[in-house]
C-alpha positions in Angstrom: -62.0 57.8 -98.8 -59.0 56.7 -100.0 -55.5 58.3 -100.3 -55.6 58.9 -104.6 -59.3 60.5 -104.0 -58.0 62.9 -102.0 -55.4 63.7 -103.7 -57.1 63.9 -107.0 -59.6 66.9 -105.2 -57.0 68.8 -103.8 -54.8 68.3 -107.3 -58.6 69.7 -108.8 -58.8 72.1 -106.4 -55.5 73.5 -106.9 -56.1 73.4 -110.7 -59.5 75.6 -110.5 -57.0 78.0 -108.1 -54.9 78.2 -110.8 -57.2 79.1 -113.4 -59.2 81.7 -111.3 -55.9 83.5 -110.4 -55.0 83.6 -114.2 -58.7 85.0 -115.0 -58.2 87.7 -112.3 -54.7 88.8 -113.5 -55.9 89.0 -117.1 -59.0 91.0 -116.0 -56.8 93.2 -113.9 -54.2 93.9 -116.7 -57.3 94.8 -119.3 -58.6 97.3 -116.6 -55.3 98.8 -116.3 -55.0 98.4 -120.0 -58.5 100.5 -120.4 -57.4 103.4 -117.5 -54.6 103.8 -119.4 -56.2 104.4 -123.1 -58.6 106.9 -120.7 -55.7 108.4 -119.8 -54.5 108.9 -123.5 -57.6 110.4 -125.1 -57.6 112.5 -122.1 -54.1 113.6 -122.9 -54.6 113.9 -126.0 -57.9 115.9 -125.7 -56.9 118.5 -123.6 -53.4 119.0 -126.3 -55.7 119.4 -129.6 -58.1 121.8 -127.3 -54.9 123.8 -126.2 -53.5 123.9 -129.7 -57.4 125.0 -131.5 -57.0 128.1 -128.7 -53.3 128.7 -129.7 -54.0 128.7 -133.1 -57.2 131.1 -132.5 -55.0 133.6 -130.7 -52.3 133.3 -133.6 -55.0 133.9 -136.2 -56.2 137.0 -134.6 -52.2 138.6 -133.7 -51.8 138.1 -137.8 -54.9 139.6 -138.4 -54.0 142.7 -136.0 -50.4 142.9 -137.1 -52.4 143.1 -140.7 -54.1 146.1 -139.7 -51.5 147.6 -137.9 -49.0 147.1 -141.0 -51.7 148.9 -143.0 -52.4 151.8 -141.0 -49.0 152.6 -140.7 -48.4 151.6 -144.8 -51.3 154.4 -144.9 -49.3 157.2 -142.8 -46.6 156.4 -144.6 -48.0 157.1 -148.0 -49.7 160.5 -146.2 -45.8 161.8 -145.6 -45.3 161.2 -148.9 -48.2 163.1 -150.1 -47.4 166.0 -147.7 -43.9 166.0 -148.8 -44.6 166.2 -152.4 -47.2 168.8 -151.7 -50.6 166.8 -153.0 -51.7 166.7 -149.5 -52.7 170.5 -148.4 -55.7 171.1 -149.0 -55.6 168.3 -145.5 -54.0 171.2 -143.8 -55.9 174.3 -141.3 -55.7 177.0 -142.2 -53.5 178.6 -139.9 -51.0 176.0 -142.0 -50.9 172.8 -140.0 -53.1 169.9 -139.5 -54.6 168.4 -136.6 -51.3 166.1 -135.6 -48.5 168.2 -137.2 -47.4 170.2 -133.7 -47.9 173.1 -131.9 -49.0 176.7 -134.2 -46.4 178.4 -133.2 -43.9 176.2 -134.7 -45.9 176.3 -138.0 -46.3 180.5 -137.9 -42.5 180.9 -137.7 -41.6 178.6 -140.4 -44.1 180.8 -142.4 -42.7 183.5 -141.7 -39.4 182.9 -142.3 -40.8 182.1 -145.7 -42.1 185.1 -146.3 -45.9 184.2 -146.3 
């Protein structure tokens, strides 16, 4: 064999080196490449499943500060009735409803009223 053969394979075999060591970096970089858009939807997966919870537990709070808004839109409109006197046929008849306080209180004032 001469001198330019030899060279010529190790100049080919150094060539087909080359190109396998490009081929693995390119494959290496496009599974890093696809690890990392896992990663992403992952990500991005888990934040749209934590905000669809957040958003569930925001819906119900506004629908029981509705409520609670309207019961107390309702007591407050009760007062009103009691103060303007359309409410007493609500009241016991020892003078007092259900949540208003003790009798006694209730007995005295009538009293003091002359009832």
């Amino acid at each position: 064999m001469s001198t330019g053969a030899i060279i010529a394979i190790v100049a080919g075999a150094v060539i087909v080196l080359l190109i396998l060591l490009a081929l693995a970096s390119r494959m290496r970089g496009r599974r890093a490449q696809r690890r990392l858009e896992g990663r992403r939807h992952e990500a991005a997966e888990h934040h749209r499943t934590e905000a669809e919870q957040r958003d569930a537990r925001a819906r119900l709070a506004e629908r029981e500060a509705q409520r609670q808004r309207a019961e107390a839109d309702l007591h407050e409109q009760r007062a009103a009735m009691h103060e303007q006197g359309l409410a007493d046929e609500e009241l016991d008849s020892d003078g007092r409803s259900g949540s208003l306080g003790p009798p006694a209180a209730h007995e005295g004032s009538e009293r003091a009223a002359g009832r």
